[in-house]
ZAVOSE-251024 format. One record per residue (C-alpha): x, y, z; residue in three letters; residue number from 1. Coordinates in nm, 3 decimals. Layout:
+---------+---------+---------+-----+-----+
:      px :      py :      pz : res :   n :
+---------+---------+---------+-----+-----+
:       X :       Y :       Z : ala : NUM :
...
+---------+---------+---------+-----+-----+
This chain:
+---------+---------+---------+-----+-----+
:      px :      py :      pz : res :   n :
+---------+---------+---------+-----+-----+
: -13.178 :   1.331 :  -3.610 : unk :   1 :
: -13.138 :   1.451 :  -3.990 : unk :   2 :
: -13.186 :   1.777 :  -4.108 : unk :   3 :
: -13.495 :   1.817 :  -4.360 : unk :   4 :
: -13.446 :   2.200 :  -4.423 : unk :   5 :
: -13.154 :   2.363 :  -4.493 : unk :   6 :
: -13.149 :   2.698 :  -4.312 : unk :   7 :
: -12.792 :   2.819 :  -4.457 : unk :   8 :
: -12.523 :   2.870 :  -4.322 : unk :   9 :
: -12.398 :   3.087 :  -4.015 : unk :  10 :
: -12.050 :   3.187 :  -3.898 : unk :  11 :
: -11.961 :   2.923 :  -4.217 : unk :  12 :
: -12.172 :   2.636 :  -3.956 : unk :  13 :
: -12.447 :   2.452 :  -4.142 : unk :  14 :
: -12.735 :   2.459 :  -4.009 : unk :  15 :
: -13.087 :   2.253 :  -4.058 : unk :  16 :
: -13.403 :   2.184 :  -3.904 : unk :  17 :
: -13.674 :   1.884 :  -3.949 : unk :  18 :
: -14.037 :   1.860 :  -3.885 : unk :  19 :
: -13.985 :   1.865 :  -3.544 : unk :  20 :
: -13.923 :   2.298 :  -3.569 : unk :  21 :
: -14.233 :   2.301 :  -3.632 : unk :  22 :
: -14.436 :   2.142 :  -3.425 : unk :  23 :
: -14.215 :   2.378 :  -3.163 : unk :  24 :
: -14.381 :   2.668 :  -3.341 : unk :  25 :
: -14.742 :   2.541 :  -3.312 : unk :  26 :
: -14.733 :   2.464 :  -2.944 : unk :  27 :
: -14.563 :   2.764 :  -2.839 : unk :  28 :
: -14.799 :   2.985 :  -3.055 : unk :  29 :
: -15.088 :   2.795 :  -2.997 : unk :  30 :
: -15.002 :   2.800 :  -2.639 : unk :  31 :
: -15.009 :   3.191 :  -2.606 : unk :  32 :
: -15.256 :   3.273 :  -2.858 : unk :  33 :
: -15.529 :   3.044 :  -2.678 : unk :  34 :
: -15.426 :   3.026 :  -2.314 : unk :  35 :
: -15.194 :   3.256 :  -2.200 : unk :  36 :
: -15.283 :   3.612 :  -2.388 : unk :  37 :
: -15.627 :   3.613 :  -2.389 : unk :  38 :
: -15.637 :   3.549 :  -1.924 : unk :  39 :
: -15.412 :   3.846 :  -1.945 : unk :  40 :
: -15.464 :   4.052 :  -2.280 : unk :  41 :
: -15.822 :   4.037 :  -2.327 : unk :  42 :
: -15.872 :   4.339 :  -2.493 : unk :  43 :
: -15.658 :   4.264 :  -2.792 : unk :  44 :
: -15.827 :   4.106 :  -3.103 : unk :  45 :
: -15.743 :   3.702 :  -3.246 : unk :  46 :
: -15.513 :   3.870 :  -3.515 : unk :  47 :
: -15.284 :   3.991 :  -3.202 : unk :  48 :
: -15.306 :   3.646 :  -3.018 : unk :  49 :
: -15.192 :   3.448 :  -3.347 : unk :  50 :
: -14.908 :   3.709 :  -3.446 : unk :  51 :
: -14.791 :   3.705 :  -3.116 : unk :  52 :
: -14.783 :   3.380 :  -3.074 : unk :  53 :
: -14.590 :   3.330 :  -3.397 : unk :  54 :
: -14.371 :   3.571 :  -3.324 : unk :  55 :
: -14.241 :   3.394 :  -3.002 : unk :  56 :
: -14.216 :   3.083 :  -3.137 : unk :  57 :
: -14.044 :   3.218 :  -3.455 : unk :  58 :
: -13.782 :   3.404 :  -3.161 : unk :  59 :
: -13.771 :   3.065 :  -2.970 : unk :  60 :
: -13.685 :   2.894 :  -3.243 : unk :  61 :
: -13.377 :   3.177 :  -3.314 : unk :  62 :
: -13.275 :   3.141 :  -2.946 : unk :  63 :
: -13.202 :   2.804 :  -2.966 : unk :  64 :
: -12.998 :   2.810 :  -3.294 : unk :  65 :
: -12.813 :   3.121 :  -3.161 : unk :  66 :
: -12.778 :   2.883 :  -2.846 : unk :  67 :
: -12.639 :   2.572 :  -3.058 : unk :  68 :
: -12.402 :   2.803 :  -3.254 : unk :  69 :
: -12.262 :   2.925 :  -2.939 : unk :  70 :
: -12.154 :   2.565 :  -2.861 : unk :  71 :
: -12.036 :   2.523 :  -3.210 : unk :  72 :
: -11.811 :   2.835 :  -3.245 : unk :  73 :
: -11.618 :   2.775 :  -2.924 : unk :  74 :
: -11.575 :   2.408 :  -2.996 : unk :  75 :
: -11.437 :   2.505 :  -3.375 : unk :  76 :
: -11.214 :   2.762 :  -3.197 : unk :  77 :
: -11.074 :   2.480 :  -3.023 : unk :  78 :
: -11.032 :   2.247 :  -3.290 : unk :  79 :
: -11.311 :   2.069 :  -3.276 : unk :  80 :
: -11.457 :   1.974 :  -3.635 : unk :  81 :
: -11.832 :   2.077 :  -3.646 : unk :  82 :
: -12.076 :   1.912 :  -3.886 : unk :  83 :
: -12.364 :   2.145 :  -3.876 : unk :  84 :
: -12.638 :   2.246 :  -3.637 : unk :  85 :
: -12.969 :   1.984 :  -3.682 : unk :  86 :
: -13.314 :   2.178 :  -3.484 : unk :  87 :
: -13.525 :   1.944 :  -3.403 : unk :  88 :
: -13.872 :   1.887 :  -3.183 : unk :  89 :
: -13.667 :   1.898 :  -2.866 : unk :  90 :
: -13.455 :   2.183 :  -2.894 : unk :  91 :
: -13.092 :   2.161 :  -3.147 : unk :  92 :
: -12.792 :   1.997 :  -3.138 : unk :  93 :
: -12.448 :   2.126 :  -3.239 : unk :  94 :
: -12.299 :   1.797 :  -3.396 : unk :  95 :
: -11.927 :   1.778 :  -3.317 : unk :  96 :
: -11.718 :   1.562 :  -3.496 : unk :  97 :
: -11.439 :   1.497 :  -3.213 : unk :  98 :
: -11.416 :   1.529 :  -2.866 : unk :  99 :
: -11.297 :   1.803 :  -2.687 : unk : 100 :
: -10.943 :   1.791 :  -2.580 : unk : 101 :
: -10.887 :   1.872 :  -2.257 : unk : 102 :
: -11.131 :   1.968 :  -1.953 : unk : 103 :
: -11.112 :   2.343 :  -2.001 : unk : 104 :
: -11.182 :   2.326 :  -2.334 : unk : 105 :
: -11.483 :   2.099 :  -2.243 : unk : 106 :
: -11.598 :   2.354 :  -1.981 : unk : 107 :
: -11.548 :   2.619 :  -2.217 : unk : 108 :
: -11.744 :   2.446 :  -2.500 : unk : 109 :
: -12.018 :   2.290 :  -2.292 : unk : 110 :
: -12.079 :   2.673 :  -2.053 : unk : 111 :
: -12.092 :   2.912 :  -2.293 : unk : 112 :
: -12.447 :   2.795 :  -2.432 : unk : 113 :
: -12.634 :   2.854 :  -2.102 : unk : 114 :
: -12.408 :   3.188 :  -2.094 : unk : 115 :
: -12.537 :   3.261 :  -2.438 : unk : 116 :
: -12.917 :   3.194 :  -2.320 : unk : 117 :
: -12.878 :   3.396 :  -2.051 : unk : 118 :
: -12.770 :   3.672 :  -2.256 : unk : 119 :
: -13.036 :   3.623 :  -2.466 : unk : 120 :
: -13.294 :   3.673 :  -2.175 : unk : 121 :
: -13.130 :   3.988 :  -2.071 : unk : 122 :
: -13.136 :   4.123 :  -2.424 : unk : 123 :
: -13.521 :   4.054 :  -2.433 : unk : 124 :
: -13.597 :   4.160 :  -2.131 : unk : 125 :
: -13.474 :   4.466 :  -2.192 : unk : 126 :
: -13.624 :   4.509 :  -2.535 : unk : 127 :
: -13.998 :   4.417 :  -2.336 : unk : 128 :
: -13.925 :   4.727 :  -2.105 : unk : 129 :
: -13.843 :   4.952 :  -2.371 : unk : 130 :
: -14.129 :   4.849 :  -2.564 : unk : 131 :
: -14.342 :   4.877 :  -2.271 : unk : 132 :
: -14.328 :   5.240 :  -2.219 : unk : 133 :
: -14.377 :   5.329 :  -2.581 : unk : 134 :
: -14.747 :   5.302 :  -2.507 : unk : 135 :
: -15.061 :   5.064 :  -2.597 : unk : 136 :
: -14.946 :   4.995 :  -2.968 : unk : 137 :
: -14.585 :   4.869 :  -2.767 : unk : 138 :
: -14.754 :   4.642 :  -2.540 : unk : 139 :
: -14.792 :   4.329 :  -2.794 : unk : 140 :
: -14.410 :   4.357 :  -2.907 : unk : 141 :
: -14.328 :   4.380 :  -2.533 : unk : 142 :
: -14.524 :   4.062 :  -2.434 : unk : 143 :
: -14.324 :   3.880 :  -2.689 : unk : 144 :
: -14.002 :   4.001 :  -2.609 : unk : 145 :
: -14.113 :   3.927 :  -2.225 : unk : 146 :
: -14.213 :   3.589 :  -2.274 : unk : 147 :
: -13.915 :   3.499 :  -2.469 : unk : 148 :
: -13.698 :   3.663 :  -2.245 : unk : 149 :
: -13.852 :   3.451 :  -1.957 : unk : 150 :
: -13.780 :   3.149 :  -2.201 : unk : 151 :
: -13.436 :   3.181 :  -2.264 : unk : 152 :
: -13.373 :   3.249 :  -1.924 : unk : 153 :
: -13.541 :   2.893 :  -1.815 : unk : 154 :
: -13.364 :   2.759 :  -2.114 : unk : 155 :
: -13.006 :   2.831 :  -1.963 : unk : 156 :
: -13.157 :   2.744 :  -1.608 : unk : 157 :
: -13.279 :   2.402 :  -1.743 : unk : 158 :
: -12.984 :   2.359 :  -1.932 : unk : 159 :
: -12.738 :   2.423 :  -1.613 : unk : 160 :
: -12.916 :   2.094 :  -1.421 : unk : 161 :
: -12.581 :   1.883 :  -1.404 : unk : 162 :
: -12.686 :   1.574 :  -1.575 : unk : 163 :
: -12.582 :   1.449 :  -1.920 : unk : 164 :
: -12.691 :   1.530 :  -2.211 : unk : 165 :
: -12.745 :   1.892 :  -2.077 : unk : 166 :
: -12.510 :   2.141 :  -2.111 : unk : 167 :
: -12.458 :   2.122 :  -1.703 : unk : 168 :
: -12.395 :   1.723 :  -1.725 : unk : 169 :
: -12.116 :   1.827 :  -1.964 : unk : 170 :
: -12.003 :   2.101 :  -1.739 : unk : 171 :
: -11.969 :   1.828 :  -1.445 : unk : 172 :
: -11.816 :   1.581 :  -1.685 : unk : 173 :
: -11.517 :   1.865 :  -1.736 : unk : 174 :
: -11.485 :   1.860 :  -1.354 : unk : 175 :
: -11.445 :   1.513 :  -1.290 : unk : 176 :
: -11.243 :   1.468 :  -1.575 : unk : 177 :
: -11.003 :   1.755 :  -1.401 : unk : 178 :
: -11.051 :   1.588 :  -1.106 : unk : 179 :
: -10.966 :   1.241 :  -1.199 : unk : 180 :
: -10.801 :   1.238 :  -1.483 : unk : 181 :
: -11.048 :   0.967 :  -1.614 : unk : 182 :
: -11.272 :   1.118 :  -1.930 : unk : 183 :
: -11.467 :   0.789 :  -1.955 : unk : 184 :
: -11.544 :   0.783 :  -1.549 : unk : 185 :
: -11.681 :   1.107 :  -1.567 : unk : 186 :
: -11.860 :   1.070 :  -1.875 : unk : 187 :
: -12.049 :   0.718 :  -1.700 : unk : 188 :
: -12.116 :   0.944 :  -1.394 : unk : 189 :
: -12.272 :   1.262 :  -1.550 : unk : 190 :
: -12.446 :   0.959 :  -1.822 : unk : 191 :
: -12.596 :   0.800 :  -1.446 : unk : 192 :
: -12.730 :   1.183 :  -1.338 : unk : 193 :
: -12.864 :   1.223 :  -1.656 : unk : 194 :
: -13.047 :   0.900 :  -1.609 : unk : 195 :
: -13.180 :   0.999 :  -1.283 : unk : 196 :
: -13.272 :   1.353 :  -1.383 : unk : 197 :
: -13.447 :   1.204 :  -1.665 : unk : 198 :
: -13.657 :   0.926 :  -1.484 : unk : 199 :
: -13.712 :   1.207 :  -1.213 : unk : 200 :
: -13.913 :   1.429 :  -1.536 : unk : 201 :
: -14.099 :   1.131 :  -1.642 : unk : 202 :
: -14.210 :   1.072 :  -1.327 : unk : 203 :
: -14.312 :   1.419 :  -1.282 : unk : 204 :
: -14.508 :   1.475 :  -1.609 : unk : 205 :
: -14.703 :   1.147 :  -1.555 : unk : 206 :
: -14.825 :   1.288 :  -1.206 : unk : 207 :
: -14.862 :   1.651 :  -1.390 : unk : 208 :
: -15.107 :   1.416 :  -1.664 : unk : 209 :
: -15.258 :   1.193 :  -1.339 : unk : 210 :
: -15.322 :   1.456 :  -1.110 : unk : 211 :
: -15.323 :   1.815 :  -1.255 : unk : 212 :
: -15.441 :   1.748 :  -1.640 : unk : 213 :
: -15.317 :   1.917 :  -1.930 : unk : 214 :
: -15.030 :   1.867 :  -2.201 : unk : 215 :
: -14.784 :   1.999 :  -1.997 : unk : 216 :
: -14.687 :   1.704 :  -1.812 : unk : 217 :
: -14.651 :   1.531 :  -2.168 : unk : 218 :
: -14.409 :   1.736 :  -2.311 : unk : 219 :
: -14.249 :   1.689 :  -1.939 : unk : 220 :
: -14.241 :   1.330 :  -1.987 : unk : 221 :
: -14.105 :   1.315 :  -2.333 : unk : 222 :
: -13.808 :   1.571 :  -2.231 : unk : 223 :
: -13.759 :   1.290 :  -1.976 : unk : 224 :
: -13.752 :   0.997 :  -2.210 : unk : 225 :
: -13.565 :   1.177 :  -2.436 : unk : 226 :
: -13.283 :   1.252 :  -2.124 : unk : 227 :
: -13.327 :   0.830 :  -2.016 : unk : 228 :
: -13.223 :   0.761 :  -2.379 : unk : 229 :
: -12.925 :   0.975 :  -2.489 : unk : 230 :
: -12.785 :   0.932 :  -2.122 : unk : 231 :
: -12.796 :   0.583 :  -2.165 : unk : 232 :
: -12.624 :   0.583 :  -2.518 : unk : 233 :
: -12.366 :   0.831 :  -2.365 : unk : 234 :
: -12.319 :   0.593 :  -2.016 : unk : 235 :
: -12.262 :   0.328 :  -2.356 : unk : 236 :
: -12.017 :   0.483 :  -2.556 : unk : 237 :
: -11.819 :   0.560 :  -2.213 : unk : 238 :
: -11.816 :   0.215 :  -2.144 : unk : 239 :
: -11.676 :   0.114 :  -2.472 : unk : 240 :
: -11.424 :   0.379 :  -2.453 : unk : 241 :
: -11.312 :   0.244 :  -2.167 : unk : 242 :
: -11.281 :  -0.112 :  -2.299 : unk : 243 :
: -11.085 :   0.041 :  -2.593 : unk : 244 :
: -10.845 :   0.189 :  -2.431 : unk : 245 :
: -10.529 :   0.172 :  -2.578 : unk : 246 :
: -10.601 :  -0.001 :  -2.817 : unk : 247 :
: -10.445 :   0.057 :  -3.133 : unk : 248 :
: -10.688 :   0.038 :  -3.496 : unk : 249 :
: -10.449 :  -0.171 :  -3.654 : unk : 250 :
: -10.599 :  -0.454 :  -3.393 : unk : 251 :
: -10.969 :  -0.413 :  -3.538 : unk : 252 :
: -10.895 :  -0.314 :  -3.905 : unk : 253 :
: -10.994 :  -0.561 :  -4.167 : unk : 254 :
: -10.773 :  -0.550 :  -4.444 : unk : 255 :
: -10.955 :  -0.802 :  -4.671 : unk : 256 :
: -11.103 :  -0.501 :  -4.880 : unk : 257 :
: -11.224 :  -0.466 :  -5.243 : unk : 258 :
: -11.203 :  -0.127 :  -5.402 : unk : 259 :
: -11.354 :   0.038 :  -5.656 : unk : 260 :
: -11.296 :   0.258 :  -5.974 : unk : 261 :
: -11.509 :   0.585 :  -5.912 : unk : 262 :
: -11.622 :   0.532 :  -6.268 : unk : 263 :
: -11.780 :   0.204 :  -6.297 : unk : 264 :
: -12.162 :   0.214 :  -6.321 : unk : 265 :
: -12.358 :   0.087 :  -6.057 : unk : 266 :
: -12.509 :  -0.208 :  -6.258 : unk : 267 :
: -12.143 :  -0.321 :  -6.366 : unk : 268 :
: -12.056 :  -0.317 :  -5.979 : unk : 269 :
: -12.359 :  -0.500 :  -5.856 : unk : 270 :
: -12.268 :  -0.753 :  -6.130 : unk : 271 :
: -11.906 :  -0.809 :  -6.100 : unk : 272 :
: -11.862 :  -0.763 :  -5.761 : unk : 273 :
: -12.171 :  -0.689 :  -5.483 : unk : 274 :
: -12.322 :  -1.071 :  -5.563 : unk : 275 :
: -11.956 :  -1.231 :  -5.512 : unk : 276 :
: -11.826 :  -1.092 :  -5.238 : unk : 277 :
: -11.900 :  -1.053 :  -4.851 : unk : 278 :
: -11.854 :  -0.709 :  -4.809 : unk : 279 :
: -12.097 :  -0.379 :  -4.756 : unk : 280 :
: -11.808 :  -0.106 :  -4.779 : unk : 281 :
: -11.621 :  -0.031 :  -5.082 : unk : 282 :
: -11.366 :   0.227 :  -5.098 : unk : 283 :
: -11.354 :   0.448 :  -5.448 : unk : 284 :
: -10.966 :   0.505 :  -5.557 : unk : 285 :
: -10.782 :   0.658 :  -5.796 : unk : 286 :
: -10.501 :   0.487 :  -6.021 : unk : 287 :
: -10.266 :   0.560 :  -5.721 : unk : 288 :
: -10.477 :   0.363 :  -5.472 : unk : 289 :
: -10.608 :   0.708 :  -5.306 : unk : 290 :
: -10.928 :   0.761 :  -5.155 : unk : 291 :
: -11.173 :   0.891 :  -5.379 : unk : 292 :
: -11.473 :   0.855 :  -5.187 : unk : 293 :
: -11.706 :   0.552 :  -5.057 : unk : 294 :
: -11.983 :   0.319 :  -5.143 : unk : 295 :
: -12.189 :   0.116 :  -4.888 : unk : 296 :
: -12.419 :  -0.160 :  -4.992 : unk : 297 :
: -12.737 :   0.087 :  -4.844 : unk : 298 :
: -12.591 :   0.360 :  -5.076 : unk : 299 :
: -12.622 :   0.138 :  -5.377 : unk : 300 :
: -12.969 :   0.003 :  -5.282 : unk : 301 :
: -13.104 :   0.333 :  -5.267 : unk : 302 :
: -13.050 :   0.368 :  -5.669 : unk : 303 :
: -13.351 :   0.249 :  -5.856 : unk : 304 :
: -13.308 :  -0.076 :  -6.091 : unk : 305 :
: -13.375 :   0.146 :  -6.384 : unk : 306 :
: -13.126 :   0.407 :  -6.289 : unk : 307 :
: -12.839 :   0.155 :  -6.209 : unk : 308 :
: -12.684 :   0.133 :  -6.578 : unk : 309 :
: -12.632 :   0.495 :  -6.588 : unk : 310 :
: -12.558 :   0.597 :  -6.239 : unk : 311 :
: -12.154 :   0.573 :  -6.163 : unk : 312 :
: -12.022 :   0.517 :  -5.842 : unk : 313 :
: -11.857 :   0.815 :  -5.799 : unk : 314 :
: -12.229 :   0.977 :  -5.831 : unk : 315 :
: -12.348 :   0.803 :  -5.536 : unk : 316 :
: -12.011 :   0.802 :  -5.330 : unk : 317 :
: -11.911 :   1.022 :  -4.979 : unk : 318 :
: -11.697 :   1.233 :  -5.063 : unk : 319 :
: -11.309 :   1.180 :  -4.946 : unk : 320 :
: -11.343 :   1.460 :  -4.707 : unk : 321 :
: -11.642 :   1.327 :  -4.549 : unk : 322 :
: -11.511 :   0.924 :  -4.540 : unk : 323 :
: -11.381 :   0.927 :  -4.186 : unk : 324 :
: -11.007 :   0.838 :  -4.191 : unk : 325 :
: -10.737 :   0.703 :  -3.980 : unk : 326 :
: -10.393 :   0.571 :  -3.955 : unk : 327 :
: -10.266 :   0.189 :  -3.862 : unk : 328 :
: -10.125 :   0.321 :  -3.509 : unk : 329 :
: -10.424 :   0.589 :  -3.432 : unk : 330 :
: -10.582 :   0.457 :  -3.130 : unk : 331 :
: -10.984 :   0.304 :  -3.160 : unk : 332 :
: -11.076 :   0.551 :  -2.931 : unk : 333 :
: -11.005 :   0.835 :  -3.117 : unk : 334 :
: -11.133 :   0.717 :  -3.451 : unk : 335 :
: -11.478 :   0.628 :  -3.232 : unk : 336 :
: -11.612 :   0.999 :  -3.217 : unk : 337 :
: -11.538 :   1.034 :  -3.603 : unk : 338 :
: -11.767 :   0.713 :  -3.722 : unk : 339 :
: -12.060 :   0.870 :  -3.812 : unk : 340 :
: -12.217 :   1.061 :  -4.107 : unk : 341 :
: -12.280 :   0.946 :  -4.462 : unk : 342 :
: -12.030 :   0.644 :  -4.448 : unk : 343 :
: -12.288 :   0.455 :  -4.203 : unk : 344 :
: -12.066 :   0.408 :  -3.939 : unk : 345 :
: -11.760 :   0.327 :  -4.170 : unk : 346 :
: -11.398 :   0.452 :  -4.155 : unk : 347 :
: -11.087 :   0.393 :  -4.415 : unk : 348 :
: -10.736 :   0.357 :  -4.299 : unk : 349 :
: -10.473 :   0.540 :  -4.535 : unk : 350 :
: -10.097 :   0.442 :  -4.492 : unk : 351 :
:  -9.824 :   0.689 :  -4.491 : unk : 352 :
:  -9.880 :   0.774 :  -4.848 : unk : 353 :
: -10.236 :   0.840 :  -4.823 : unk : 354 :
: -10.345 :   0.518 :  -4.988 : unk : 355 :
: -10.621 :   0.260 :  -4.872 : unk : 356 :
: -10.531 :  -0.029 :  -4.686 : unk : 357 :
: -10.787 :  -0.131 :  -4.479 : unk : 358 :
: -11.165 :  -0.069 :  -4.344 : unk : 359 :
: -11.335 :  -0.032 :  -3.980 : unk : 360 :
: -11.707 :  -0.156 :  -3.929 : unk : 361 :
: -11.888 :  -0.156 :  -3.628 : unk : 362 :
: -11.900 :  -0.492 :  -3.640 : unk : 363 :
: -11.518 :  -0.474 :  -3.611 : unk : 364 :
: -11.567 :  -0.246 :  -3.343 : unk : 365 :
: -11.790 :  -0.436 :  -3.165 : unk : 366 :
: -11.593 :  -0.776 :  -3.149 : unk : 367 :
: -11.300 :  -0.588 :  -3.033 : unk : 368 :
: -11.492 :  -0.436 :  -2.740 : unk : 369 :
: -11.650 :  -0.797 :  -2.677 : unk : 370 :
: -11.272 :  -0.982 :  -2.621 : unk : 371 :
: -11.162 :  -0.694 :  -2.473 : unk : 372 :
: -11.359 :  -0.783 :  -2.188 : unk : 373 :
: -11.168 :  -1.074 :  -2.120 : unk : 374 :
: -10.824 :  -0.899 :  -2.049 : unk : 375 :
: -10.729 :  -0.897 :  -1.677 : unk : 376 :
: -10.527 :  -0.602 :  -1.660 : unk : 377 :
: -10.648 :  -0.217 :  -1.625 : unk : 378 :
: -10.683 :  -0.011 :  -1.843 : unk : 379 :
: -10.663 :   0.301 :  -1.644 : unk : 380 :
: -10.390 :   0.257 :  -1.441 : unk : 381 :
: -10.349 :   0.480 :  -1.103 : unk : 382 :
: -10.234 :   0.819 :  -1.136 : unk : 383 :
: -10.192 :   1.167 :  -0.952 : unk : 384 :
: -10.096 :   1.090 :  -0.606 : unk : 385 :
: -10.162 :   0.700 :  -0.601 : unk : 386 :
:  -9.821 :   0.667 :  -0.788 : unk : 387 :
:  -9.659 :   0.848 :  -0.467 : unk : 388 :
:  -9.753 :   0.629 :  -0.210 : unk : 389 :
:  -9.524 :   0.499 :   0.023 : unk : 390 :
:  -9.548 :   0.038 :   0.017 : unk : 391 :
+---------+---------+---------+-----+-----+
């Protein structure tokens, strides 16, 4: 998911929101304003359904990115790179460029967003009371602080179910991993609750459609497809983590590479070098062979025919601090949580010096994990109190 709207930045975090923000808005204001504030306000005029319906989705919509940035300033406390923030039609996302690095900062990361809902609902809640004794003009600020209160509250509630991707199926991924010792184990584990959670939902919300009527039971359903999905891509990358193991990058690197001057025009490049060679990443370098930044064939596609003669490289190129980077030795499964972003999946491997050597594809990525498959031995060997056993 890709942010459409740039919302600034908070506590120096990007973040962003697409379409999908809105459509939260609608439902959630169209939801009070026509169903739930007339059966219990009906006294109060349209005007005071619409506003506060707005209102609470408007608040809703601040929960959750209050929420997401909770996540995100822990995790950056703890040395965990964080992209931005992305709100979408499901909720947000606080997109974290590594993993954490142990399994309290996990649990530290992954709790402190229910914590921060929670908080949320008491602050709310509170607000509602006040603004319930202030009299009749109070009572339509205190219904919105009431039902966002109540909504924040469910939030953290919801979010607490331990089953990946929740917040809860990370905290029980932190406990097995402490448990085990095995990251990848417990990630497949709280990836297979998540699954079952999620399938559990769908169920639900087609019954809720079936038997009871109503929209409800599709947004139910979708939250459950949505849970099916990224727990299955999760249960995925755990797998291939696990596959990895070990393994250093120097094994998957490709170092038949061509690199480019940042200055050279995109219809020179195309030219010269796109239509005789095999490649869809080229690194940009300076006279020293350092990264500059990098082109991919879809980067260079995206420039218009007419556009191509003036348009360098360096115009269209990541920038060096966004090219996802690693070193010969670096294990795979390290530089796995960094591919991602404007590269397309691409990383560039620097030697001591800092200059490019050598390129990472998925592709590369996902040959490696197919012959790794055929190795006999373990890669997680016994540990804790297996190594103490008596033979």
């Amino acid at each position: 998911m890709r942010a459409t709207l740039g919302l600034g930045r908070w506590f120096g975090i990007p973040v962003g929101a697409n379409i999908g923000v809105l459509v939260i808005i609608l439902l959630i204001g169209s939801g009070l304003a026509f169903g739930v504030l007339p059966s219990r306000f009906p006294e109060w005029s349209t005007a005071s359904y619409l506003l506060v319906g707005l209102a609470a989705g408007l608040l809703l919509v601040l929960s959750i990115v209050l929420h997401e940035l909770a996540h995100a300033v822990v995790a950056r406390a703890k040395g965990v790179r964080i992209d931005g923030i992305t709100l979408w039609l499901l909720g947000g996302v606080a997109q974290m460029r590594d993993e954490p690095s142990s399994p309290r900062d996990e649990l530290q990361i992954s709790g402190v967003g229910p914590l921060a809902s929670l908080a949320l609902g008491v602050l709310f809640g509170l607000l509602a009371v006040f603004f319930g004794f202030t009299g009749p003009a109070g009572v339509p600020v205190a219904a919105t602080f009431g039902f966002v209160a109540w909504a924040n509250v469910l939030l953290a509630v919801f979010n607490l179910l331990p089953a990946a991707p929740l917040d809860g199926g990370r905290v029980l991924r932190a406990a097995l991993w402490w448990r085990t010792g095995d990251r990848n184990r417990a990630a497949t584990i709280a990836a297979r609750a998540g699954r079952g959670l999620g399938l559990v939902l769908i169920g639900l919300g087609v019954a809720q459609v079936l038997f009871l009527s109503g929209i409800g039971g599709l947004w139910l359903a979708l939250i459950g497809l949505f849970m099916v999905h990224a727990a299955a891509a999760e249960g995925s990358q755990a797998r291939l983590t696990t596959r990895l193991h070990g393994v250093p990058v120097r094994q998957v690197m490709s170092t038949a590479l061509v690199t480019a001057p940042p200055r050279a025009t995109v219809a020179e490049f195309i030219d010269h070098v796109v239509l005789h060679r095999p490649f869809s990443t080229y690194p940009l370098v300076d006279e020293h062979g350092r990264l500059t930044g990098l082109v991919t064939l879809n980067r260079i596609r995206a420039v218009s025919t007419e556009r191509r003669a003036d348009t360098l490289l360096e115009q269209i190129a990541c920038a060096p601090e966004e090219v996802p980077t690693a070193h010969a030795d670096e294990a795979v499964t390290e530089l796995l949580p960094r591919m991602h972003g404007c590269g397309d999946g691409r990383a560039v491997v620097l030697d001591e010096a800092g200059r490019v050597v050598a390129v990472v594809s998925p592709g590369d990525i996902a040959r490696l994990a197919s012959a790794a498959d055929l190795r006999s031995w373990d890669p997680y060997p016994p540990r804790g109190a297996d190594l103490n056993r008596d033979t």
